[in-house]
C-alpha positions in Angstrom: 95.2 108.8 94.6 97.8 107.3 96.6 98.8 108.4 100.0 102.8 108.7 100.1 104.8 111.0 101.6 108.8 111.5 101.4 110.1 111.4 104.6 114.0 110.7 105.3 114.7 108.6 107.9 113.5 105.5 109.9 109.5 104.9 109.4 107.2 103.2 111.5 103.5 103.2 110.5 101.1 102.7 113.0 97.3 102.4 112.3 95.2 103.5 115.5 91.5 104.0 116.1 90.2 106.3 118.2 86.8 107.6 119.4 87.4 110.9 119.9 84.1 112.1 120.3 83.1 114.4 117.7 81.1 116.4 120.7 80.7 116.3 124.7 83.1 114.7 127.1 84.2 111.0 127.2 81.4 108.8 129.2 81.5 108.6 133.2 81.7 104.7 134.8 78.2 103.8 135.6 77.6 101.5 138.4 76.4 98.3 137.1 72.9 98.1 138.4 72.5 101.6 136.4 69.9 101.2 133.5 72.3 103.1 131.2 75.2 100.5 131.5 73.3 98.0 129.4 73.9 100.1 126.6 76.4 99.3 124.0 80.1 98.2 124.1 82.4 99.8 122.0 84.8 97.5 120.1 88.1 97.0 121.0 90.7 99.2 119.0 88.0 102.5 119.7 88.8 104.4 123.1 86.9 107.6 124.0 90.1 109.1 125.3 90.9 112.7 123.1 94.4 112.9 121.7 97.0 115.7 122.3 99.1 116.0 119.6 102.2 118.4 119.5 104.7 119.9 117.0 106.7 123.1 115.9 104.8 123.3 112.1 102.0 121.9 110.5 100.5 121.8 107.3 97.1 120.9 106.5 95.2 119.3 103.2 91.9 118.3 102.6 90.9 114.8 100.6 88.4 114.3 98.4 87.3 111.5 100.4 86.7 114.1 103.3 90.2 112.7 104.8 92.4 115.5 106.4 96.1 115.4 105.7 98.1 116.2 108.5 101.8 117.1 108.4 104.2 117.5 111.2 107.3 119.0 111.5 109.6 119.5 114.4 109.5 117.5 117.8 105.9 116.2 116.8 104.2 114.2 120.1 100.9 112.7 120.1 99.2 111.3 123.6 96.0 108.9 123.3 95.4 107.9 126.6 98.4 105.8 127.8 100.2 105.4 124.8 102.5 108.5 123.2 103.9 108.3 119.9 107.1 111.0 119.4 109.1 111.5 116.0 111.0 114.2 114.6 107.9 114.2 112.0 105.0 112.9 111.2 102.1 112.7 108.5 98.7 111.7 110.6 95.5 110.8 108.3 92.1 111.8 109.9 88.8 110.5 108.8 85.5 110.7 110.9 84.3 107.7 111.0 80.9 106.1 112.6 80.6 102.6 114.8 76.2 102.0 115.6 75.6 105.9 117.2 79.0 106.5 118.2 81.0 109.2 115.7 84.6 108.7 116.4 87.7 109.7 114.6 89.9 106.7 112.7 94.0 108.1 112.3 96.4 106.2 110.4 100.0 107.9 111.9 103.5 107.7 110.1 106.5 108.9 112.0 109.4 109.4 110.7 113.0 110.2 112.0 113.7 108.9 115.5 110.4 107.2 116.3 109.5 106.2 119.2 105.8 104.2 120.4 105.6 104.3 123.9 102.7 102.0 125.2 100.6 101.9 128.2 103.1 98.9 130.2 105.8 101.8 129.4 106.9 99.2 126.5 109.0 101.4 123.9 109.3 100.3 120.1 111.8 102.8 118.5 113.1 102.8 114.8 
């Protein structure tokens, strides 16, 4: 089944990974002489930072797949670490996902109507 959704306006899809842990808070630094900092890396692309996501409405559907469907309407904001995405609205895709023994969280975001991508060297792509 394809994924589409009808939204007027400008689009800008933006795929992002993140860990948001599934359980517990993100990881303390560890000094390096700590036994526990030889453990594994995560990839680059998987943060452990949680995101905050805002908006007026939203409607939610299940997948098959186990995918959540989210849709956004009205002033719709999401904050992953440094970066913020804002749109009028927005359809995010949610899938848990696992990387080794880290569960984490893998989002696919479309905004739609006044987007804006704001990233963490306050760069701002808007469509």
């Amino acid at each position: 089944m394809a994924r589409t959704a009808s939204l007027v306006g400008t689009v800008l899809l933006i795929s992002l990974v993140t860990a948001s842990p599934l359980h517990g808070q993100p990881r303390p630094l560890l000094p390096v002489d700590d036994p526990q900092a030889a453990g594994t890396l995560l990839p680059a692309g998987i943060i452990l930072t949680r995101p905050e996501v805002f908006a007026s409405y939203v409607y939610l559907r299940p997948e098959p797949d186990g995918t959540q469907v989210l849709q956004f309407h009205g002033d719709f904001s999401l904050q992953v670490g440094a970066r913020q995405l804002r749109s009028q609205e927005a359809v995010v895709w949610m899938q848990a996902s696992q990387w080794e023994n880290q569960n984490f969280y893998h989002y696919e975001v479309f905004l739609s109507r006044h987007a804006q991508v704001r990233d963490s060297a306050d760069t701002i792509t808007s469509g």
